[in-house]
matplotlib code that plots the C-alpha trace (Angstrom):
import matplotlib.pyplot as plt

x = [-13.8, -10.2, -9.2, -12.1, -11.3, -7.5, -8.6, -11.4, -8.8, -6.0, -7.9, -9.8, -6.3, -4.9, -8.3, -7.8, -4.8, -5.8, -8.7, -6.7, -4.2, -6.5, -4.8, -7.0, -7.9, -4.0, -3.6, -6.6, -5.4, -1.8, -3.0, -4.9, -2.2, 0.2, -2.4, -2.4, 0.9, 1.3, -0.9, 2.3, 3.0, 7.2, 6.9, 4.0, 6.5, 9.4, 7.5, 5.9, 7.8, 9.6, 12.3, 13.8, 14.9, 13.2, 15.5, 15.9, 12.2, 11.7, 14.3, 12.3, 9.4, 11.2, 12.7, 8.8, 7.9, 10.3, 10.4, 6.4, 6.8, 3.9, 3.6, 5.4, 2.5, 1.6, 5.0, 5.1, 2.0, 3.2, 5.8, 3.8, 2.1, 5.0, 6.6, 3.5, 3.0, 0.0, 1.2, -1.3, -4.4, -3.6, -6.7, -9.1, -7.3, -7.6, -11.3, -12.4, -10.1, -11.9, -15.2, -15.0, -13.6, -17.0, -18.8, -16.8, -17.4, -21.0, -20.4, -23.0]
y = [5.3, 6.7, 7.1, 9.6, 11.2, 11.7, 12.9, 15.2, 16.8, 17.2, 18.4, 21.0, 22.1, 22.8, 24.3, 26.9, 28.1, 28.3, 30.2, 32.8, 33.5, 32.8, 29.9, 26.6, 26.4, 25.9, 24.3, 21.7, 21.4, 20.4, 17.8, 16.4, 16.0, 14.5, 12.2, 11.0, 10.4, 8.0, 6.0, 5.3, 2.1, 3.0, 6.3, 5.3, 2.5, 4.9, 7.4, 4.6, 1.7, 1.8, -0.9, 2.7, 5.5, 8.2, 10.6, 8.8, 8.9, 12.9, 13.3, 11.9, 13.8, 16.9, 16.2, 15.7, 18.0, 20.2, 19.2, 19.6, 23.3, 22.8, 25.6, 26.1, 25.3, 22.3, 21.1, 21.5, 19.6, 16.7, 16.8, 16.8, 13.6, 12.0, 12.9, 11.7, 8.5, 9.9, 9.7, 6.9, 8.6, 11.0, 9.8, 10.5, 13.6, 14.7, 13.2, 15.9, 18.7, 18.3, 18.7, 21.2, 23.1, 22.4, 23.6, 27.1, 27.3, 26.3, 23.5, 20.8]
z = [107.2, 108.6, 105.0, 104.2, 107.3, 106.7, 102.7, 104.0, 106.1, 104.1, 101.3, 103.4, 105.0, 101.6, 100.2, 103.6, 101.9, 98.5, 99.3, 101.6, 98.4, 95.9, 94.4, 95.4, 91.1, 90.4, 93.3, 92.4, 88.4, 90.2, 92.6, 89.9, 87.7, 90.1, 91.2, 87.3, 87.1, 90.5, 88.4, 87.2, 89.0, 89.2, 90.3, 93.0, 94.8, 94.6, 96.4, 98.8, 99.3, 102.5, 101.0, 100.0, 102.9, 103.7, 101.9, 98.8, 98.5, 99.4, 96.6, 94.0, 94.5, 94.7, 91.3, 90.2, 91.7, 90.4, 87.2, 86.5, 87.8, 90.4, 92.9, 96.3, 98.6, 96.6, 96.5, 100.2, 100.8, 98.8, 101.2, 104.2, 102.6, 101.8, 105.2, 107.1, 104.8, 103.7, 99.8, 99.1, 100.2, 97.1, 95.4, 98.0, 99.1, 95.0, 94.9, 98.2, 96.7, 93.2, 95.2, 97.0, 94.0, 92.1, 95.3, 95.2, 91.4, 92.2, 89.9, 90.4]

ax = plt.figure().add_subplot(projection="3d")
ax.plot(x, y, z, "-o")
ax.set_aspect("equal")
plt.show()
């Protein structure tokens, strides 16, 4: 139940912005695609796993993050997650997202 809560909010906070600069398409397409790649067992406990600081962690997702040329805002909201140790409710958060998407395309 909490984590639907904490993916329903994140993913409506993020669909606020990508609906005031028109964006929230990319901005899906992007969340999607990183949420595919922490299937990638490595690259999810480098970004999770608390065995590793804080900092070393933020750097690797900024070199993802970088490196996949994803958009400022969604950059910085993988940040937020990552900062609030919210990085492993990326599946829900991408699952809502992906929703309400289809519900603004009229997509049933």
């Amino acid at each position: 139940m909490i984590s639907k809560t904490i993916s329903r909010r994140y993913a409506q906070a993020l669909m606020a912005i990508g609906r005031e600069d028109g964006n929230y398409s990319r901005y899906g397409d992007e969340l999607a695609e990183f949420t595919k790649l922490m299937e990638n067992s490595e690259l999810s406990n480098a970004l999770s796993n608390h065995i590793y600081s804080a900092d070393s962690r933020r750097k690797v997702l900024e070199a993802v993050t970088a490196k996949m040329g994803f958009s400022r805002i969604v950059r910085n909201f993988l940040d937020l997650l990552q900062d609030k140790g919210r990085i492993g409710h990326l599946r829900g958060i991408n699952e809502y997202y992906q929703r309400l998407v289809d519900e603004l395309k009229n997509i049933q």
